[in-house]
Biopython code that builds the backbone (N, CA, C, O; Angstrom):
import numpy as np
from Bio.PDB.StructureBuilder import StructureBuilder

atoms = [
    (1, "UNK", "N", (10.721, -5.283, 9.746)),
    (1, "UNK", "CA", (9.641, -5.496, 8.798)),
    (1, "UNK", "C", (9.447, -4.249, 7.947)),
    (1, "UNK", "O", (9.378, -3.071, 8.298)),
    (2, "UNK", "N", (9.382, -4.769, 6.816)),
    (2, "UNK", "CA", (8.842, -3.515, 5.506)),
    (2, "UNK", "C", (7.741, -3.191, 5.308)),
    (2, "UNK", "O", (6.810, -3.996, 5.323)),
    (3, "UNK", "N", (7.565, -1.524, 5.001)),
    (3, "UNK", "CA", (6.006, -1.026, 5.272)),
    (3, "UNK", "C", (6.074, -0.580, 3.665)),
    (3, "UNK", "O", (7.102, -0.607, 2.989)),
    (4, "UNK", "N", (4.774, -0.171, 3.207)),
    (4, "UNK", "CA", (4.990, 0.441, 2.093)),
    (4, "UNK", "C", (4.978, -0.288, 0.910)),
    (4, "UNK", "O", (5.037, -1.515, 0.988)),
    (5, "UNK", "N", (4.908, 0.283, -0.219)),
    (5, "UNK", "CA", (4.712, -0.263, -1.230)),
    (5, "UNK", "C", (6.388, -1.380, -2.187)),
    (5, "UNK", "O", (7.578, -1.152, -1.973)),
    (6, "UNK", "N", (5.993, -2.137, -2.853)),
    (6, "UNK", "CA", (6.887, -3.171, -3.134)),
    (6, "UNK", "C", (8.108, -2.080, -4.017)),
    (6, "UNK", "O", (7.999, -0.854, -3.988)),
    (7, "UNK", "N", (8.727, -2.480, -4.429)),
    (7, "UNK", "CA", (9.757, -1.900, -5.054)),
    (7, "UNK", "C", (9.469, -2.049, -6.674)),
    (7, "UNK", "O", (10.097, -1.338, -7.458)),
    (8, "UNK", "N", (8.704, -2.795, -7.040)),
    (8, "UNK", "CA", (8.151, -3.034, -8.613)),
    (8, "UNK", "C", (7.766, -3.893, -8.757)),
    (8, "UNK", "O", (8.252, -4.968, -8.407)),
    (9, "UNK", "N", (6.224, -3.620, -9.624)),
    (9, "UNK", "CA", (5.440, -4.779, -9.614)),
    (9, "UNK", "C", (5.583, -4.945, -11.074)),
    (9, "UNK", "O", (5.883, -3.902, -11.656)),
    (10, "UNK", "N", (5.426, -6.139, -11.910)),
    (10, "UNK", "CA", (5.367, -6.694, -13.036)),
    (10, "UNK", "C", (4.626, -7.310, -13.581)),
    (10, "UNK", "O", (4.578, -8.522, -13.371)),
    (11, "UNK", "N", (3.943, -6.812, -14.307)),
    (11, "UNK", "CA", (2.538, -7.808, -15.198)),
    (11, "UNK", "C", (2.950, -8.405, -16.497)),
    (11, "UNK", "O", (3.365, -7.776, -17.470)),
    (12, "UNK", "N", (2.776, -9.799, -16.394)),
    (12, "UNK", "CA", (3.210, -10.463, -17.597)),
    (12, "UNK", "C", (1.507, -11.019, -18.201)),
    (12, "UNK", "O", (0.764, -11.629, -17.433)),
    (13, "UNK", "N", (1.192, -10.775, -19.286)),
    (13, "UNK", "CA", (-0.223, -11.015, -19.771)),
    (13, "UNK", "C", (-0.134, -12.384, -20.660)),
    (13, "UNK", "O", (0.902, -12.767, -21.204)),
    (14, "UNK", "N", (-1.631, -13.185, -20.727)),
    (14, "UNK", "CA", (-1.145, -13.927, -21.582)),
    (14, "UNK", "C", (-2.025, -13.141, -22.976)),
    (14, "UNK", "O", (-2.722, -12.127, -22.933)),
    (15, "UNK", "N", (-1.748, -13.874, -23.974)),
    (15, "UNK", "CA", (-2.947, -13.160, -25.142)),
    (15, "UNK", "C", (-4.064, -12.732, -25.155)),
    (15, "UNK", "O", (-4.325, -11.714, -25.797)),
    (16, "UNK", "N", (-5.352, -13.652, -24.186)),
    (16, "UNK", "CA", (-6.215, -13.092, -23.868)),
    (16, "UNK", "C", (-6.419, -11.535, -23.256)),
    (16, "UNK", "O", (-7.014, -10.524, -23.630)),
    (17, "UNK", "N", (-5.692, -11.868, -22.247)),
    (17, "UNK", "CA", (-5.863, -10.466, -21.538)),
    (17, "UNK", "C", (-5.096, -9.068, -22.039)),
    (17, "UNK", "O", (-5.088, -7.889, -21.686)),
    (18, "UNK", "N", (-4.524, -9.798, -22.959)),
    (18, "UNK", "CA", (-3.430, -8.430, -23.611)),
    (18, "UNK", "C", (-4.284, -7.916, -24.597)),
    (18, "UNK", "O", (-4.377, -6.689, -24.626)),
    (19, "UNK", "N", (-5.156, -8.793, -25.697)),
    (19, "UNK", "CA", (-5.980, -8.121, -26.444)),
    (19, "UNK", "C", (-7.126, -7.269, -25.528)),
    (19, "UNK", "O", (-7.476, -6.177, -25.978)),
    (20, "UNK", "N", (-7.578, -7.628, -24.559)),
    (20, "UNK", "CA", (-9.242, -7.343, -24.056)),
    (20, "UNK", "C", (-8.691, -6.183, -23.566)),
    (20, "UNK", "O", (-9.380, -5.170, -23.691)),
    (21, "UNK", "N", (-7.230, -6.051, -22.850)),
    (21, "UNK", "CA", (-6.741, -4.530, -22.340)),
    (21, "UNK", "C", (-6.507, -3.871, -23.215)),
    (21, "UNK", "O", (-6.507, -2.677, -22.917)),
    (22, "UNK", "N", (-6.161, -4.227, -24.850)),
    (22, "UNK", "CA", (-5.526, -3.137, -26.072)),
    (22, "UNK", "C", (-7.092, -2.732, -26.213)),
    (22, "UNK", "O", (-7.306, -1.527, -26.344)),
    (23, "UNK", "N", (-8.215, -3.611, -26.200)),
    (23, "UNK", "CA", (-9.139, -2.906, -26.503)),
    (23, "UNK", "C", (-9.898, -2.073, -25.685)),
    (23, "UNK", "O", (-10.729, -1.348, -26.231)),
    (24, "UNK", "N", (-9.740, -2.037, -24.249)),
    (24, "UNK", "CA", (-10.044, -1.271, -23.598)),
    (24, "UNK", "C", (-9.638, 0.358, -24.010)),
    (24, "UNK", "O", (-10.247, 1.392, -24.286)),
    (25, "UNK", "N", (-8.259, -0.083, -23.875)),
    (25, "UNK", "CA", (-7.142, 1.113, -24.028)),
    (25, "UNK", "C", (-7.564, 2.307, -25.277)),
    (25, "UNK", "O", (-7.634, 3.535, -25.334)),
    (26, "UNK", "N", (-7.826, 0.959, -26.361)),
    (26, "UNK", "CA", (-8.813, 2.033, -27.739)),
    (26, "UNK", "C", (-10.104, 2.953, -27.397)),
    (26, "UNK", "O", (-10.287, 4.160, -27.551)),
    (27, "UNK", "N", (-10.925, 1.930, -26.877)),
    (27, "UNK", "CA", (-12.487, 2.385, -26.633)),
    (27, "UNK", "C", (-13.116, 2.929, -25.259)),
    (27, "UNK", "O", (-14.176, 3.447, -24.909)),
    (28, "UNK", "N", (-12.196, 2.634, -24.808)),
    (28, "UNK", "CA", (-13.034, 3.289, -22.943)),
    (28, "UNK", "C", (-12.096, 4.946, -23.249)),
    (28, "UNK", "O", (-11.160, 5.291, -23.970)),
    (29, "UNK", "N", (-12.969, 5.596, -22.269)),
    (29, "UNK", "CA", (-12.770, 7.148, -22.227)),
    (29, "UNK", "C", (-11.856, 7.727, -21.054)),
    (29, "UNK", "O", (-11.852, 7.422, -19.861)),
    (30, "UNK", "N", (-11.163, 8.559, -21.680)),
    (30, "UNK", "CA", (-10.471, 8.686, -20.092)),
    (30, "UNK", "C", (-9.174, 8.115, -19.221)),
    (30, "UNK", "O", (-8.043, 7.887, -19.650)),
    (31, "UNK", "N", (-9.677, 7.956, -17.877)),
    (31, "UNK", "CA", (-8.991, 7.106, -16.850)),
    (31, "UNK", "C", (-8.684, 5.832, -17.179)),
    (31, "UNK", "O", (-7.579, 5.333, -16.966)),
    (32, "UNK", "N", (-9.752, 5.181, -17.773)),
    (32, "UNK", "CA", (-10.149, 3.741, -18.103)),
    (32, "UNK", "C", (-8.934, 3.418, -18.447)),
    (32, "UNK", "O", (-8.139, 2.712, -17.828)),
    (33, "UNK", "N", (-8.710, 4.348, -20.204)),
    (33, "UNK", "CA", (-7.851, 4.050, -21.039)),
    (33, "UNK", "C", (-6.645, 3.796, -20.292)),
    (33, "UNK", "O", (-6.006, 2.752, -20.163)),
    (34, "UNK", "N", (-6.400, 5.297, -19.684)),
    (34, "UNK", "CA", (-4.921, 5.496, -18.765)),
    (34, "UNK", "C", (-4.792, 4.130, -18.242)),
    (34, "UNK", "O", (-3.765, 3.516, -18.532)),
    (35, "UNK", "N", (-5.726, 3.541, -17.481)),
    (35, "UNK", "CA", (-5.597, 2.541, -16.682)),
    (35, "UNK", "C", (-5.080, 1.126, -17.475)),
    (35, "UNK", "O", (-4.310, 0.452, -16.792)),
    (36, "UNK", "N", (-5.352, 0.665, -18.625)),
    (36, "UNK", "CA", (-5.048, 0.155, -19.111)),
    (36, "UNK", "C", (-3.567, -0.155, -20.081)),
    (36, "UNK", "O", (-2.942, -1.132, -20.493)),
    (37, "UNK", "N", (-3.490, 1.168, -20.127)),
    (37, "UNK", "CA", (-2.484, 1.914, -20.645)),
    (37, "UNK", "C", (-1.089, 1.559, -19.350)),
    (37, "UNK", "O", (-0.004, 1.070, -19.665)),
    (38, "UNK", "N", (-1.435, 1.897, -18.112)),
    (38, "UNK", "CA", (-0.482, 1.024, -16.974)),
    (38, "UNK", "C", (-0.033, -0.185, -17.344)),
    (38, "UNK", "O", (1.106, -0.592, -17.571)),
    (39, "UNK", "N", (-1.289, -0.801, -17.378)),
    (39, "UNK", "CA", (-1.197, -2.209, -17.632)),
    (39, "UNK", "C", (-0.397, -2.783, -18.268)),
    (39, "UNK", "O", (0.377, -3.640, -17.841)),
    (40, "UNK", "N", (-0.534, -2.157, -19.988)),
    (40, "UNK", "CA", (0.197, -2.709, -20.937)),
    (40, "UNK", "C", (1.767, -2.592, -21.153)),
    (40, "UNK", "O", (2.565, -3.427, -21.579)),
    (41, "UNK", "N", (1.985, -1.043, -20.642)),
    (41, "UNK", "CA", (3.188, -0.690, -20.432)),
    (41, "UNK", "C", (4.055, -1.805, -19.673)),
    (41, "UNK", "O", (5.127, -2.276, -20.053)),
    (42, "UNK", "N", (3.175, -2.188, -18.247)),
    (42, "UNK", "CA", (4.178, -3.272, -17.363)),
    (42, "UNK", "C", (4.295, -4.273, -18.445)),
    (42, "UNK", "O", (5.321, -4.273, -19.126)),
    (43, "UNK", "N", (3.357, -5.123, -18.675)),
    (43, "UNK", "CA", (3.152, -5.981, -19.973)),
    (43, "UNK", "C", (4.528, -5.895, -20.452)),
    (43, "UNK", "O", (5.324, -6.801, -20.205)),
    (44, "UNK", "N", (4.902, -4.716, -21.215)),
    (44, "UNK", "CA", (6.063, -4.457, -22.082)),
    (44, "UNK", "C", (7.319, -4.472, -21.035)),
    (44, "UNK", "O", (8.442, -4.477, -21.540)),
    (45, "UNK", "N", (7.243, -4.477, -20.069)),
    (45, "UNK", "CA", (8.705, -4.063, -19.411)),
    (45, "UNK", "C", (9.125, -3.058, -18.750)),
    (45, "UNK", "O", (10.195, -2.838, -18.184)),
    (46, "UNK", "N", (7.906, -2.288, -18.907)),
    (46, "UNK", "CA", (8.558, -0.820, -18.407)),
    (46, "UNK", "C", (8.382, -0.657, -16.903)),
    (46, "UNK", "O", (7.272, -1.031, -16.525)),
    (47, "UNK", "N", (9.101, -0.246, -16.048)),
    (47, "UNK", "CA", (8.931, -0.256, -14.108)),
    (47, "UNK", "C", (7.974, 1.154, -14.383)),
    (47, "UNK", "O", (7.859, 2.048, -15.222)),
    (48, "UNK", "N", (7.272, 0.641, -12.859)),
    (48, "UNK", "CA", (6.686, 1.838, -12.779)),
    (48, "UNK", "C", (7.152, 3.300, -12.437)),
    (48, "UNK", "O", (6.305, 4.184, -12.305)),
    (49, "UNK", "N", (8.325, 3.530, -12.310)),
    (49, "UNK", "CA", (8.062, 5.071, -12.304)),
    (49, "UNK", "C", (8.118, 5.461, -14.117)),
    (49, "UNK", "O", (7.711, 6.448, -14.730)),
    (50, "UNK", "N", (8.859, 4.106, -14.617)),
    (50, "UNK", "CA", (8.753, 4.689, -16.516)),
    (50, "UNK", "C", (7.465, 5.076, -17.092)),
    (50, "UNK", "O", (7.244, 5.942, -17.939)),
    (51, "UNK", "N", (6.525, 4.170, -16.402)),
    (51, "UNK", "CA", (4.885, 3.880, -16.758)),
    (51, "UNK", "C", (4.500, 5.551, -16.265)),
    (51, "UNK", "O", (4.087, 6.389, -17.066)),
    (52, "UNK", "N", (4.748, 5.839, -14.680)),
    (52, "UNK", "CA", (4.301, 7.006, -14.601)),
    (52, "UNK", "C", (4.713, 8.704, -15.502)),
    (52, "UNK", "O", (4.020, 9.687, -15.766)),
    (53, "UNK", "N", (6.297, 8.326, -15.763)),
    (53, "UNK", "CA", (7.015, 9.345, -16.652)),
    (53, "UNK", "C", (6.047, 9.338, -18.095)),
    (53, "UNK", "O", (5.287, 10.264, -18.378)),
    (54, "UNK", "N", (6.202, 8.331, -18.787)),
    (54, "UNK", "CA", (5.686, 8.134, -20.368)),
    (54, "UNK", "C", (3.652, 8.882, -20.130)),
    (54, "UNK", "O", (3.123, 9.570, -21.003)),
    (55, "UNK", "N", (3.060, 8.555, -19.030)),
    (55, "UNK", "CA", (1.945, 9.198, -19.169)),
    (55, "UNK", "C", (1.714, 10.285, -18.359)),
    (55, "UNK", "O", (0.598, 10.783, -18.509)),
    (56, "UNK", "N", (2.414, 10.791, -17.565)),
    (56, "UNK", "CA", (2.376, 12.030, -16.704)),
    (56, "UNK", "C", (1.915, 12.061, -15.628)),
    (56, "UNK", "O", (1.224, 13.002, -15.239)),
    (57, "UNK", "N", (2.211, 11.005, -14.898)),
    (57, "UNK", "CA", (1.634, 10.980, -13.416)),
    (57, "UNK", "C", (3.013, 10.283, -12.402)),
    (57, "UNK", "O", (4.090, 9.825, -12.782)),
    (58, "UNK", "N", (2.558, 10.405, -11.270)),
    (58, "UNK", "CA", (4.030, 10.082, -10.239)),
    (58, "UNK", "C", (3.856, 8.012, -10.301)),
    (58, "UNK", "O", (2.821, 7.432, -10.630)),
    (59, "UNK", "N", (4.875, 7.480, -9.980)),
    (59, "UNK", "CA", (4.724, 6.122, -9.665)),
    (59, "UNK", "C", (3.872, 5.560, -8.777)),
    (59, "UNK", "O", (3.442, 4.434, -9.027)),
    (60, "UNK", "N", (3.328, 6.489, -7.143)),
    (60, "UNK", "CA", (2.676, 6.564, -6.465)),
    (60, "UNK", "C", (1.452, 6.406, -6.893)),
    (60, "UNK", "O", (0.709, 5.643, -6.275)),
    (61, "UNK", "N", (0.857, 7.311, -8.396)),
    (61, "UNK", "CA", (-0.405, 7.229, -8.529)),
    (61, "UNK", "C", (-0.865, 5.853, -9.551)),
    (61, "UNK", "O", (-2.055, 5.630, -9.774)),
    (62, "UNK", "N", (0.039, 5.141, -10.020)),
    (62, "UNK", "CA", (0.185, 4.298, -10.678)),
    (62, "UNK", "C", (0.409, 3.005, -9.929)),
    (62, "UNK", "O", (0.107, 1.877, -10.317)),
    (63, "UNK", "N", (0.817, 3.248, -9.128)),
    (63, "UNK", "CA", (1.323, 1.621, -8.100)),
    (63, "UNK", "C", (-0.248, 0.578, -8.144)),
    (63, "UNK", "O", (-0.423, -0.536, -8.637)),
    (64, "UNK", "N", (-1.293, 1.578, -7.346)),
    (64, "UNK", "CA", (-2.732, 1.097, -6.769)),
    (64, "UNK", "C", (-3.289, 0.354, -7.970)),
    (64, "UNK", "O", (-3.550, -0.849, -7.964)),
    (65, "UNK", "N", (-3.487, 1.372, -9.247)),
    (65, "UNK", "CA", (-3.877, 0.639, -10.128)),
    (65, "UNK", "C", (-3.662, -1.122, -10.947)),
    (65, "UNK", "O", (-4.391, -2.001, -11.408)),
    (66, "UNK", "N", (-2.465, -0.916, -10.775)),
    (66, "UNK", "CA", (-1.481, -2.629, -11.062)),
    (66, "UNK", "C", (-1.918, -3.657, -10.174)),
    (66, "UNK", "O", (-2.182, -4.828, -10.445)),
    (67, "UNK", "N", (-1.971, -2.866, -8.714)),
    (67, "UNK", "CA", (-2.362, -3.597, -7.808)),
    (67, "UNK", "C", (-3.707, -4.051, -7.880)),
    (67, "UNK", "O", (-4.054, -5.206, -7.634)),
    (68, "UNK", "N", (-4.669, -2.862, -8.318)),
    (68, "UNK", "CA", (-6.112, -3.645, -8.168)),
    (68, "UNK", "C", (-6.172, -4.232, -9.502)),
    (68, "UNK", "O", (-7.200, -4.908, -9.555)),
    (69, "UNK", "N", (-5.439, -4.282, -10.760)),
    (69, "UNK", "CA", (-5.325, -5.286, -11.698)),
    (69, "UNK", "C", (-5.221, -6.599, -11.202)),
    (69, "UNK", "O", (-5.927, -7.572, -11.465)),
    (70, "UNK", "N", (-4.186, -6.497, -10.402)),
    (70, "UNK", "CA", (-3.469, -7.914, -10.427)),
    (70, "UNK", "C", (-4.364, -9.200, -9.609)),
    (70, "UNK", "O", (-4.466, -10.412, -9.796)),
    (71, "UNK", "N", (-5.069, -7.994, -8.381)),
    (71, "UNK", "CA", (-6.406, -8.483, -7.230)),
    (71, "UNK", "C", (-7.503, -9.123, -7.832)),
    (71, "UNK", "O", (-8.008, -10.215, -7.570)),
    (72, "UNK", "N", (-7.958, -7.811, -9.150)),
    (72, "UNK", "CA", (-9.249, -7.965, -9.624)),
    (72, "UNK", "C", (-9.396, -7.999, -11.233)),
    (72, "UNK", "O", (-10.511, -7.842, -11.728)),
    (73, "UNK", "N", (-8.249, -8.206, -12.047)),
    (73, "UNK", "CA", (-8.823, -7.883, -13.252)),
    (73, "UNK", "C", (-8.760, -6.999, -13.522)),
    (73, "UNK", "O", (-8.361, -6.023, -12.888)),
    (74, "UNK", "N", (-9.360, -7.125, -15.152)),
    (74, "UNK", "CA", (-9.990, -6.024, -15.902)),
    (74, "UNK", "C", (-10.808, -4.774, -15.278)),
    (74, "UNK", "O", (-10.588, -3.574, -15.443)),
    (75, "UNK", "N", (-12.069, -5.565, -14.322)),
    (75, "UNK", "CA", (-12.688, -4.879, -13.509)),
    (75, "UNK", "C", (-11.920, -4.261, -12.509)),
    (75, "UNK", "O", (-12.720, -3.789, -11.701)),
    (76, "UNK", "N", (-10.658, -4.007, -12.129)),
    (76, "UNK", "CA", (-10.100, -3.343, -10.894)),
    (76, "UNK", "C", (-9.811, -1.735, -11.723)),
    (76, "UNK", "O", (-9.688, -0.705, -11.059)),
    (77, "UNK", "N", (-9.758, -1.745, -12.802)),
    (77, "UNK", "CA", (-9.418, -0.210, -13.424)),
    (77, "UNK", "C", (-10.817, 0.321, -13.452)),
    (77, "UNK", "O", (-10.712, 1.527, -13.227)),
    (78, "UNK", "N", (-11.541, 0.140, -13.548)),
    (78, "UNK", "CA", (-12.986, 0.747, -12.979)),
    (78, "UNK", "C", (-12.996, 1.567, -11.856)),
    (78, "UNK", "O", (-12.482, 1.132, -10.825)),
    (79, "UNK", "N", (-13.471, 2.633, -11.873)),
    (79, "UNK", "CA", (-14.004, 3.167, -10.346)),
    (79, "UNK", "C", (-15.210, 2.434, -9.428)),
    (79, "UNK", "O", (-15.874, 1.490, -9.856)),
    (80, "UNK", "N", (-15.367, 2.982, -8.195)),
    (80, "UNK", "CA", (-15.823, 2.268, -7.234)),
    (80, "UNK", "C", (-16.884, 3.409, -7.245)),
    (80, "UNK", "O", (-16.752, 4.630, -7.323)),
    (81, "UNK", "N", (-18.130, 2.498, -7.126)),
    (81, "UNK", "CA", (-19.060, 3.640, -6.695)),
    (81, "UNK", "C", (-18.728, 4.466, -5.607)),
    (81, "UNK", "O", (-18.182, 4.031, -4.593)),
    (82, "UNK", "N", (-19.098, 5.880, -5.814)),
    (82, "UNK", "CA", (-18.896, 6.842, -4.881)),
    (82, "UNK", "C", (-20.104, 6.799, -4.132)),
    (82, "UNK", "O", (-20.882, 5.919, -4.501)),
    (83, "UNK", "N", (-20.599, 7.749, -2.858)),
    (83, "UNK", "CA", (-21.781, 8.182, -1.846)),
    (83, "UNK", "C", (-21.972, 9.707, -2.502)),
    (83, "UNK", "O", (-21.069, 10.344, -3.045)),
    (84, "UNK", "N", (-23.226, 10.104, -2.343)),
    (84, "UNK", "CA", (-23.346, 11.043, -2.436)),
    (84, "UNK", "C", (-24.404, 11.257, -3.904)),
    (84, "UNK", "O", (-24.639, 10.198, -4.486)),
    (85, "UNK", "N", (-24.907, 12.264, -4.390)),
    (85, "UNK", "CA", (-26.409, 12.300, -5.262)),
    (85, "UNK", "C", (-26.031, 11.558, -6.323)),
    (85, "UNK", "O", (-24.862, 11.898, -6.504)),
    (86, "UNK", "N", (-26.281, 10.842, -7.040)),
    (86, "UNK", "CA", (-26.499, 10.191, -8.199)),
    (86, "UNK", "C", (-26.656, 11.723, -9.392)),
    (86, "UNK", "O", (-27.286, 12.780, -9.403)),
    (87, "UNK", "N", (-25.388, 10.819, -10.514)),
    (87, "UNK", "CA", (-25.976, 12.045, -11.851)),
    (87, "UNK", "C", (-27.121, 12.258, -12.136)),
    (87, "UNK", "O", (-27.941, 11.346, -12.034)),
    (88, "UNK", "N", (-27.566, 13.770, -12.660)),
    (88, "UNK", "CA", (-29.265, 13.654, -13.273)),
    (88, "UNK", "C", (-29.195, 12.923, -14.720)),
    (88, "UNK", "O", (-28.150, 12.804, -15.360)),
    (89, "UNK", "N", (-30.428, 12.467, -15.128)),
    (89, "UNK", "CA", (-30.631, 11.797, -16.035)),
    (89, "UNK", "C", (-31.079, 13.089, -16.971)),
    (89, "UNK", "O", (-31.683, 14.127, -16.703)),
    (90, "UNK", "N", (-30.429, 12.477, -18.365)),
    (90, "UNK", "CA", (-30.654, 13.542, -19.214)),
    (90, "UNK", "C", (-32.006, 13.861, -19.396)),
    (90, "UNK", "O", (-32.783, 13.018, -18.947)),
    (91, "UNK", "N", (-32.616, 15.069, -20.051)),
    (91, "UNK", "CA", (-33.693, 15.355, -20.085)),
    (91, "UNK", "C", (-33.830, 14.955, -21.532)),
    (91, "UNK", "O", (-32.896, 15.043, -22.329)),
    (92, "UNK", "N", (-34.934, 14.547, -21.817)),
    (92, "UNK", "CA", (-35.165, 14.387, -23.301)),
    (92, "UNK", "C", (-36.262, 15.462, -23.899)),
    (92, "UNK", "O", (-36.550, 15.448, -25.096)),
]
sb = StructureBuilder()
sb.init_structure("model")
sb.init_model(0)
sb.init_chain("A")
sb.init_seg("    ")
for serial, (resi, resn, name, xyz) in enumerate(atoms, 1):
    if name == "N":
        sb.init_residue(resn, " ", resi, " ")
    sb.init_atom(name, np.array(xyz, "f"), 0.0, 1.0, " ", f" {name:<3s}", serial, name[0])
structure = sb.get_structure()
């Protein structure tokens, strides 16, 4: 029996979800983008260690993300609430 992660995962989008991720990819900050940015890349064809080369991270750190795409959506490139103090609220 095989442990470990698959050998390559592949996201084929239909239109819907390919626009709502290009627009993520534009307007969210950050990780978000990156995360989406996974996405679209598989979309296009590219395996993941290409996905990880073209944005600068290992295939390893890229695998999870596809995965919680594929689980959850749009919503899986989101972070998970953390424990611990809540940000302060700006002062006005």
């Amino acid at each position: 029996m095989k442990t470990g992660r698959p050998i390559e995962i592949r996201i084929e989008l239909s239109d819907e979800p390919r626009q709502e991720l290009r627009r993520l990819a534009r307007e969210a900050i950050g990780r978000i983008s990156e995360r989406a940015h996974f996405v679209l890349l598989s979309d296009q064809g590219k395996s993941v260690p290409e996905i990880g080369a073209l944005l600068g991270y290992s295939a390893q750190a890229v695998y999870p993300w596809l995965e919680r795409y594929l689980q959850q959506g749009v919503a899986g490139l989101y972070d998970e609430p953390r424990s611990g103090r809540p940000p302060n609220e700006p002062r006005l």
